[in-house]
C-alpha positions in Angstrom: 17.4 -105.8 36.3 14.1 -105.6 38.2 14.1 -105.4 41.9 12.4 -107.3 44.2 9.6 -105.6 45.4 8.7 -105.2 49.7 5.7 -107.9 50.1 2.5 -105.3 51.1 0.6 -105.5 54.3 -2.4 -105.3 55.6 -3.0 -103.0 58.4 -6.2 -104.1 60.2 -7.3 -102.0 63.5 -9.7 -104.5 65.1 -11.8 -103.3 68.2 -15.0 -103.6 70.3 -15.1 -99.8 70.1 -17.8 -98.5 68.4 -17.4 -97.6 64.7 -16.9 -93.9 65.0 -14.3 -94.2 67.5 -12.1 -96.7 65.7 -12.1 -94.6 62.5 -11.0 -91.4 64.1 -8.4 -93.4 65.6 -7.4 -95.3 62.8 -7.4 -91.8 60.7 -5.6 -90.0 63.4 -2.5 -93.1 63.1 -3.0 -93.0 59.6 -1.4 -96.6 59.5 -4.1 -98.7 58.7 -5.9 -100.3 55.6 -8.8 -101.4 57.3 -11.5 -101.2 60.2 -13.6 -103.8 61.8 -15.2 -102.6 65.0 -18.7 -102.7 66.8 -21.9 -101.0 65.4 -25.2 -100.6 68.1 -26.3 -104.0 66.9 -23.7 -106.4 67.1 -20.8 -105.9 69.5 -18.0 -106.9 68.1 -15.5 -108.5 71.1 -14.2 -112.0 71.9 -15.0 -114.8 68.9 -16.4 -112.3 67.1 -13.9 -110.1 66.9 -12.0 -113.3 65.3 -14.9 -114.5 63.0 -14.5 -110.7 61.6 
């Protein structure tokens, strides 16, 4: 009989903290799949953040 499998999900840390600073926090949590965060030229808050 096969078992039903847990559905996966994505972890996504989504910030307007620079990139360095979201992936030592997202590596120090160690709970998510993905980063999206702000690099010198494009600040990544508000609709961007969404559009990302």
């Amino acid at each position: 009989m096969w078992k039903r499998s847990k559905p996966v999900r994505r972890h996504v840390l989504a910030t307007a903290a620079n990139t360095r600073a979201a992936y030592a926090i997202a590596n120090h949590l160690g709970r998510f799949n993905e980063r999206v965060a702000s690099r010198a030229e494009h600040a990544l808050k508000g609709s961007a953040k969404a559009a990302a």
